[in-house]
N, C-alpha and C positions, 0 to 999 in steps of 0.2 A: 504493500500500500504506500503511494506516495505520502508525501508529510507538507499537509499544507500549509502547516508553520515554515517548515525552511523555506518554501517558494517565496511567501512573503516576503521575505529575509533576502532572497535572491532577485526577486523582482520589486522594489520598493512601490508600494503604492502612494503614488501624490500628494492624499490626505493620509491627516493621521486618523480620520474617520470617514468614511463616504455617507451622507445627508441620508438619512432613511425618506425623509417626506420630501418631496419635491412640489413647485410651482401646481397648482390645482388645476390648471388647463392639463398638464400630463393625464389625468384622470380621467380624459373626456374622450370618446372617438374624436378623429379626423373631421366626420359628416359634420358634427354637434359644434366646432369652431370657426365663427365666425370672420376673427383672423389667426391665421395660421403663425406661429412663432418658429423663428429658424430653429430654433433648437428643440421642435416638434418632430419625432419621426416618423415619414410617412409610411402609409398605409404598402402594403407590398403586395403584390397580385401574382408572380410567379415566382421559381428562384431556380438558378441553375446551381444544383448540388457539388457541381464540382467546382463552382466557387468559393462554395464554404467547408466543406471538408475537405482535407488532404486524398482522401479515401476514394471523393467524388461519388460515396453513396447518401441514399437519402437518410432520417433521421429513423431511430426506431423507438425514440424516448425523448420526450418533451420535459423539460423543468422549464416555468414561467415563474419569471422574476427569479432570475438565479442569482443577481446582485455578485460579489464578486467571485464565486463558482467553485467554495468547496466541495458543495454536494455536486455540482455537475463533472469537475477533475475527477475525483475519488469512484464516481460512479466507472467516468470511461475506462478507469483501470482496473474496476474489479469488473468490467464486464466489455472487452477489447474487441470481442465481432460486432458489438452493438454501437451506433450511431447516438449520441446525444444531444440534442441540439438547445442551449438554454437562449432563451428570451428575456432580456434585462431594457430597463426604460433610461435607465441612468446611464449615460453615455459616458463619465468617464471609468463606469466601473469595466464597461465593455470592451473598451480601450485597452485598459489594463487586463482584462481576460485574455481578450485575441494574443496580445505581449506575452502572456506565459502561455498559450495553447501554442502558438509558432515557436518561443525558444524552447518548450520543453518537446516538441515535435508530437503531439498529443494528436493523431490522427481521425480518430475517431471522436472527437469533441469541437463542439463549435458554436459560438452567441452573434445573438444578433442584435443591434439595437432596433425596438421595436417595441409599441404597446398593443395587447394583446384585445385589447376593444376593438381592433380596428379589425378585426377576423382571421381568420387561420386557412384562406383559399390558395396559402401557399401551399400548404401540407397536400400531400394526395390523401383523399376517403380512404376509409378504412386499413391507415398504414402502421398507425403507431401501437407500440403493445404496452405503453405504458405513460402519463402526464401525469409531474409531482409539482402541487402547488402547496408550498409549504413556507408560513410564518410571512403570509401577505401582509403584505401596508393594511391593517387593521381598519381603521378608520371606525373605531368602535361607536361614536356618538350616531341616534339614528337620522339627524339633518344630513350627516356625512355619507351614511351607506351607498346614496348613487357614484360614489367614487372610489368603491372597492372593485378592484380587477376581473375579479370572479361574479356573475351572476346569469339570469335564464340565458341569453344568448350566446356567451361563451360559452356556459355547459353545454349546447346545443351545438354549437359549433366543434367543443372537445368532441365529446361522442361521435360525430359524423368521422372524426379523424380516429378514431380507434377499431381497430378490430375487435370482432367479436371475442368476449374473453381478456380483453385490454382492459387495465384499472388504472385507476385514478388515484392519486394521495394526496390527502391533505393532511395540514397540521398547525395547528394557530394554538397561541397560548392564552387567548382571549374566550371566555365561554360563550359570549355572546356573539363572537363571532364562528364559532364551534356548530351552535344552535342556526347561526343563518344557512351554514354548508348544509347543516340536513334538511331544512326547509327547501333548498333548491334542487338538492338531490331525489326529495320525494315528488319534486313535479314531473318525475319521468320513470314511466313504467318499463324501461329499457336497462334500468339499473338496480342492483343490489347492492345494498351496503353493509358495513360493518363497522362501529366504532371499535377501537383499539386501545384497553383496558392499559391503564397508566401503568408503567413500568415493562409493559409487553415488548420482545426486540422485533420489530419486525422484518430487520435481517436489511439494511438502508444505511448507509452512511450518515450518521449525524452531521446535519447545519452546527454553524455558531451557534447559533440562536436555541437550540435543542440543548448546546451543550451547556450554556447560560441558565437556561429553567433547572436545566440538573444537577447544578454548582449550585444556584439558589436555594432548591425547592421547590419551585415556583412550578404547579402543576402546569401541564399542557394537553392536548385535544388533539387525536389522531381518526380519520377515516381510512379505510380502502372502502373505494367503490368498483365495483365491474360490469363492464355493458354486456349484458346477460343477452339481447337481441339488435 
């Protein structure tokens, strides 16, 4: 297993912390912006695979909002025939990703700067066997929820991108945000779910953020969902 400490160490990231919350226009589609900010990124309608991966295959694992990419690193090395492709909004985190996925020659991983409202018509139907959405920008107050990353239309959008038998993970250290995930999840009879009993492994590289509640105490909220049809 790589050691995403040393990387850091080897690749200096810019900040000494990268912004968790960003400008409230990032929260919005593309459509829904009136005026567009340069530092908005657009909407993407195809991709030619072999620009993003060394491999030049398509992805077979989605992480959204990978921020700076331990769990998406650690993923492509415990599972090397597999494609990982994470989707980060914060553009210098991505920066700094691409910077360690090219020096450390990591073939099978790759980010893209991209916010996930704006659709996933890149991905081909029914490709991916697996989407980890894990410890999203919260946005726990309920004025705020239309600017959580996750809701009807991206589930809807996920699922078209999975195969049959593909699951989804989530994990938020907010209860109330725990309790939106299954609200969205029970509007679709295509899926089964399971919450995941605190302390359970379920065999996944820990985030920071996983490792921080664990060091705390500080409970957290795990699903797998699977598209059953």
């Amino acid at each position: 297993m790589i050691d995403f400490v040393e990387l850091t160490k080897k690749y200096p990231f810019p900040e000494k912390r990268p912004r968790h919350h960003i400008a409230p226009y990032f929260y919005v589609p593309f459509s829904s912006l009136k005026v567009v900010p340069e530092n908005y990124p657009r909407p993407i309608s195809e991709i030619n695979w072999s620009e993003v991966f060394v491999n030049s295959k398509s992805p077979n694992f989605l992480d959204i909002g990978c921020g700076r990419g331990k769990f998406l690193i650690e993923m492509a090395y415990i599972f090397p025939d597999k494609n990982i492709l994470g989707l980060e909004i914060r553009k210098n985190c991505v920066d700094w990703l691409k910077e360690v996925i090219l020096g450390e020659r990591i073939e099978n991983a790759a980010v893209v700067w991209y916010n996930v409202l704006n659709g996933l018509n890149f991905i081909e139907n029914e490709s991916l066997e697996a989407v980890f959405y894990l410890f999203p920008d919260p946005w726990p107050k309920s004025r705020h929820t239309k600017r959580r990353a996750m809701n009807k239309d991206v589930l809807f959008d996920i699922l078209s991108k999975l195969i049959i038998g593909g699951k989804i993970y989530f994990a938020t250290d907010l209860e109330v945000v725990h309790y939106y995930h299954i609200e969205l999840l029970q509007m679709f009879n295509s899926i089964r779910f399971d919450e995941i009993p605190h302390g359970f492994d379920w065999n996944l590289p820990k985030t920071n953020k996983e490792f921080s509640c664990i060091r705390r105490g500080k409970p957290y909220f795990r699903i797998i969902a699977e598209k059953i049809r």
